[in-house]
N, C-alpha and C positions, 0 to 999 in steps of 0.2 A: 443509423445513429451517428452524429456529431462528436468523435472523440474526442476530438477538443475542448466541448462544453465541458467532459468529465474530467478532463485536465484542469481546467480554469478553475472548477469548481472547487477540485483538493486543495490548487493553490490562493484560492479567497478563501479557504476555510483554516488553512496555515496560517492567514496574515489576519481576520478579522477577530477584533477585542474581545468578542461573546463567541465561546468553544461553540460548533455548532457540527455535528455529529456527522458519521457517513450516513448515508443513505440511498445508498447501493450496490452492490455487488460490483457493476462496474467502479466506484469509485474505489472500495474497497483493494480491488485489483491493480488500481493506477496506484494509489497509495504505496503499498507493500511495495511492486516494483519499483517506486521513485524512491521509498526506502533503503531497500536494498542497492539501489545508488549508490545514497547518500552514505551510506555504510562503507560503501566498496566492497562489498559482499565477494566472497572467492565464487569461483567457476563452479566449484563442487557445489556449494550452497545453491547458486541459483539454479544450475542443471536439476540439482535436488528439487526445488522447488516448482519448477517448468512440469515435473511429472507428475503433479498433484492437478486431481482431477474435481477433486470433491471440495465445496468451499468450508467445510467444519476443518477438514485437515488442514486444509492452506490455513486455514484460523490461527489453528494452534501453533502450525509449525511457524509463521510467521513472529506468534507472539512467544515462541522461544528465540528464535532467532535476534527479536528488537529488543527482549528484556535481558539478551545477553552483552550487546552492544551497549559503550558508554560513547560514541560520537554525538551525540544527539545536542550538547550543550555547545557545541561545536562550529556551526553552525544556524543563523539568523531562522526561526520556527521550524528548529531542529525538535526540540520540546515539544510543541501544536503537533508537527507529524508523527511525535512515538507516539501520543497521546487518542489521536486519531485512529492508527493501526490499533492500540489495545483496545481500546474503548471503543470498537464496533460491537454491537449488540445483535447484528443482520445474524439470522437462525433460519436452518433450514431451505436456503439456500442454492442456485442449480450457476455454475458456472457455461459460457458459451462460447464461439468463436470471437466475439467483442471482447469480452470480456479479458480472454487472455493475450486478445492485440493490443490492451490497456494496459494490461502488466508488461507487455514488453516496453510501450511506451515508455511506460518509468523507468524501465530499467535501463534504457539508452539517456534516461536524463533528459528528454522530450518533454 
């Protein structure tokens, strides 16, 4: 798999006029991480989140974490990517080694 494409693709889905949803796990993954970026998320937080194996948890925990943060206006489709992270619908779900090389992606700001 091409990480990149699932990079590009968070970030044409932040910039394009028509919201247009994750749809993937991997993206889902890169998102949260480039999140927690953009947040500047503490060490604890993200270590916290590194040990999340199951993608419902990461769900959740994630969308505590982003609906706790007000950086988001902050920042040029700061809004688009909280919007993104909340508003995935992906259920049921299997995370894998890609998967969590995309979260770390983001989380270096890659």
């Amino acid at each position: 798999m091409e990480k990149q494409i699932v990079r590009d693709a968070v970030h044409i889905k932040m910039k394009v006029p028509v919201e247009s949803p994750i749809i993937s796990v991997y993206e889902f993954c890169y998102a949260s991480g480039y999140g927690l970026y953009k947040m500047n998320a503490s060490s604890e937080v993200i270590k916290e989140i590194r040990k999340i194996t199951d993608f419902e948890q990461l769900k959740k925990k994630m969308h505590e974490v982003v609906s706790a943060s007000d950086i988001w206006e902050s920042f040029p489709e700061g809004e688009r990517l909280k919007s993104l992270i909340l508003g995935c619908r992906l259920k049921n779900r299997q995370m894998n080694e890609d998967s969590k090389e995309l979260f770390e992606m983001g989380i270096k700001g890659n």
